[in-house]
N, C-alpha and C positions, 0 to 999 in steps of 0.2 A: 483774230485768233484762229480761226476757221485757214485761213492762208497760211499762216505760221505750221500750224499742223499739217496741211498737204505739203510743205515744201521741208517739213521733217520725214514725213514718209515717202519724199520722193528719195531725199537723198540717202535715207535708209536703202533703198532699193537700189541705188546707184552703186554704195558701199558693196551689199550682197552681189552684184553683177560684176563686179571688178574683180571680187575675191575668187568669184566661181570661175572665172574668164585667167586668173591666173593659177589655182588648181588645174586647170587642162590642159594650161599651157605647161604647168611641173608636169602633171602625168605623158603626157605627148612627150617631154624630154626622157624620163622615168620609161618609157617603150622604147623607144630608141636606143637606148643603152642597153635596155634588156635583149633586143633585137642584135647589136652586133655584141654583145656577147653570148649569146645563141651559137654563132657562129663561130668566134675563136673558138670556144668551148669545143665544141663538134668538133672540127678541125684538129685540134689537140689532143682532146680525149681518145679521137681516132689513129691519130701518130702513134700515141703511147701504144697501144694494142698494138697496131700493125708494126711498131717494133719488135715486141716480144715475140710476135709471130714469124715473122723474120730472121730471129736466131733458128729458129728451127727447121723453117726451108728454105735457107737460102745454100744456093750451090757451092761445097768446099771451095775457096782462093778466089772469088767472085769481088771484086773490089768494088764498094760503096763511094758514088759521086757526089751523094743528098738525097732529098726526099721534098714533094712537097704534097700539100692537100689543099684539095679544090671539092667544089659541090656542082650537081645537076640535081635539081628539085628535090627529092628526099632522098638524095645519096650521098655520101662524101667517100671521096674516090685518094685515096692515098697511094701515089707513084714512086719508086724508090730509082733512082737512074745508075748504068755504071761509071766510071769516074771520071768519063769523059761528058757524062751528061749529054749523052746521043741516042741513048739504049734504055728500056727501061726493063729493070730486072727483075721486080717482086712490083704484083698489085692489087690494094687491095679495096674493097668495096664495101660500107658498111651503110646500113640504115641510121636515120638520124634517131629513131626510136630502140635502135638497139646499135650501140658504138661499141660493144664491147666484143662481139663475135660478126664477121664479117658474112657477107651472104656468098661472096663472091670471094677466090685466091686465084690469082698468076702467076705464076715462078718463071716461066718460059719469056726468053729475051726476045724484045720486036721492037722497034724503031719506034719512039715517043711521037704520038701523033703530034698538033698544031699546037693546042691548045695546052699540051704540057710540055712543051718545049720551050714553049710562050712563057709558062709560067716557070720554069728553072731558069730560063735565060732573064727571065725580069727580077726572080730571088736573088740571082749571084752578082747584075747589074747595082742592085740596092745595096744590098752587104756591102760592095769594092767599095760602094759611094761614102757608106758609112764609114768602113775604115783605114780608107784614106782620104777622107775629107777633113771636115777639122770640126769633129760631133765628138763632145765628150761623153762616152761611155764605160762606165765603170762596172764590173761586175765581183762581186765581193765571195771573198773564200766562203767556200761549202757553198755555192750555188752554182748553179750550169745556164748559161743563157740559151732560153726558148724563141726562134724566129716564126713570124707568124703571116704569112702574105695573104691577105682580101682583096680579092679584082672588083673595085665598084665600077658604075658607067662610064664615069670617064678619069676613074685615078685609081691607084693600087691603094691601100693602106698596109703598111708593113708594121706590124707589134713586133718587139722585145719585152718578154716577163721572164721572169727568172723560175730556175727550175731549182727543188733542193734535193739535198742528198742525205738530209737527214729525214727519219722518220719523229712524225708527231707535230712538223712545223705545216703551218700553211707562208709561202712565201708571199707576203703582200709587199711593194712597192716595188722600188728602182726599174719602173717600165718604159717604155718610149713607146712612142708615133711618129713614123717618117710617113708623110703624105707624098705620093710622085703624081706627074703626070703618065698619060698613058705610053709616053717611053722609057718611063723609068727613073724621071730628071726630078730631084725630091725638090719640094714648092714648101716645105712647111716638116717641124718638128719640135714636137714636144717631151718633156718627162713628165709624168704624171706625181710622182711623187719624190721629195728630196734627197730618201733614202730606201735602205732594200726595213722592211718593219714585220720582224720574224714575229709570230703569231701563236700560242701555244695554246692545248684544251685543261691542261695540266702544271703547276704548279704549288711549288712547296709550301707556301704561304696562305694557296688560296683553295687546291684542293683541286677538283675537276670541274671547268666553266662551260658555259652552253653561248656566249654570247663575247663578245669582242670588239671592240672598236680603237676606231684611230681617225686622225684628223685629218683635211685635207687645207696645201695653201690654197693661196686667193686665188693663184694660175688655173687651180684644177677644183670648179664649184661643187661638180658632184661626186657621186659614185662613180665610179666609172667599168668601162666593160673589161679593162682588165683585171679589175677589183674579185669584178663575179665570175670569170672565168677562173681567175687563180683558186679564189673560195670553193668554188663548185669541182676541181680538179682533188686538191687535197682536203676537202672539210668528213669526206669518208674516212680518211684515216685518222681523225679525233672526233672529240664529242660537240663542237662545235654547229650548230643548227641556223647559228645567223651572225651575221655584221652588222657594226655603226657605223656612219661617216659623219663625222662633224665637219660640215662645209663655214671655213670663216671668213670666206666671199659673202655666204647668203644671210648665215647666221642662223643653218637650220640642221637637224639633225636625221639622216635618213639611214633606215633600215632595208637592209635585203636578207627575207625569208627564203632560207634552200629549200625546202619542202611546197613552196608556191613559185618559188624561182619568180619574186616580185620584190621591187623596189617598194618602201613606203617611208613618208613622211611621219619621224617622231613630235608628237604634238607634244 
């Protein structure tokens, strides 16, 4: 009896260490997604402004080649080149705690140093590849496609999310992932979701919602970073304060809080 009972509460205890060993292993996944969407985010958030900023001081007949953004520790450095993408025209410098007014402005043209040369020459290498390769990409009326390039250690990751032109939508889905290596040469791509899955805070039937979900296939288990960069881009302009993903890989249902900018597990 006495045996029966310790080898019930051993296995109790083996139960409890597996569950807890895979909670760290969800939340470890759960950071890392919050981690590179940290990053589109910044990077994008920062585009938008240094656009509108851009109308205003860029020099009459100045012809525009791209733009890209990069980071150095709390900075994200937005380069706008001329059309030859030799020259950089407008630059702009912002904090990661404040993306919306820059700390730094350059209007004056000077030759793109390495490191941004590096990176327009590796955005327009990845673009050619995408289209004219044989990647289907679709981008559906009333959106605009958003290009998004991440230098990791040893591969670029290039996003596609889509941008809308309506007001009150948040645009969730029809994104991609091109993985390269370090010259460019794409190793791997994904779409994260089947379709573009326009979002609203407002409707006729239902009133003003605070909460929103949508599903994800088996390809794509979780939330993902482009999920919360799109969220966290437009969720200002409605009343929106969070998302669901019903993952039917796991079989689980996760929430991301904008106000803790955190992933969580619906129980």
């Amino acid at each position: 009896m006495k045996t029966m009972r310790n080898l019930t509460i051993l296995f109790l205890s083996l139960l409890t260490v597996i569950k807890l060993s895979g909670q760290d292993d969800l939340q470890f996944k759960f950071d890392s997604i919050i981690q590179e969407a940290n990053t589109l985010y910044n990077y994008e958030k920062a585009a938008w402004n240094a656009s509108d900023l851009l109308k205003e001081g860029l020099k009459a007949g100045v012809e525009i080649g791209g733009y890209v953004a990069y980071h150095k520790n709390d900075t994200v450095i937005v380069v706008y080149s001329d059309i030859n993408q030799v020259m950089s025209i407008a630059k702009f410098r912002f904090l990661n705690s404040n993306l919306t007014e820059p700390f730094e402005m350059n209007f004056d043209a000077e030759v793109l140093n390495d490191a941004e040369y590096e990176f327009f020459s590796m955005k327009q290498k990845i673009l050619n590849s995408i289209i004219y390769g044989e990647y289907e990409i679709s981008i559906p009326e009333g959106y605009n496609p958003n290009f998004i390039l991440i230098k990791g250690q040893d591969e670029y990751s290039f996003y596609i999310i889509m941008g809308a032109t309506k007001a009150g939508v948040i645009p969730f889905g029809n994104d991609y992932l091109f993985t390269t290596d370090n010259d460019g040469n794409i190793m791997e791509n994904r779409k994260f979701h089947t379709n573009i899955i326009p979002t609203f805070s407002k409707y006729e039937d239902l009133g003003t919602v605070t909460s929103a979900m949508h599903s994800h296939i088996k390809s794509t288990p979780y939330i993902t970073a482009t999920d919360i960069c799109t969220f966290r881009l437009y969720a200002h302009f409605t009343d929106l304060v969070e998302f669901k993903v019903y993952s039917t890989a796991l079989g689980i249902t996760m929430k991301y809080d904008l106000e803790k900018n955190k992933i969580e597990l619906v129980e």
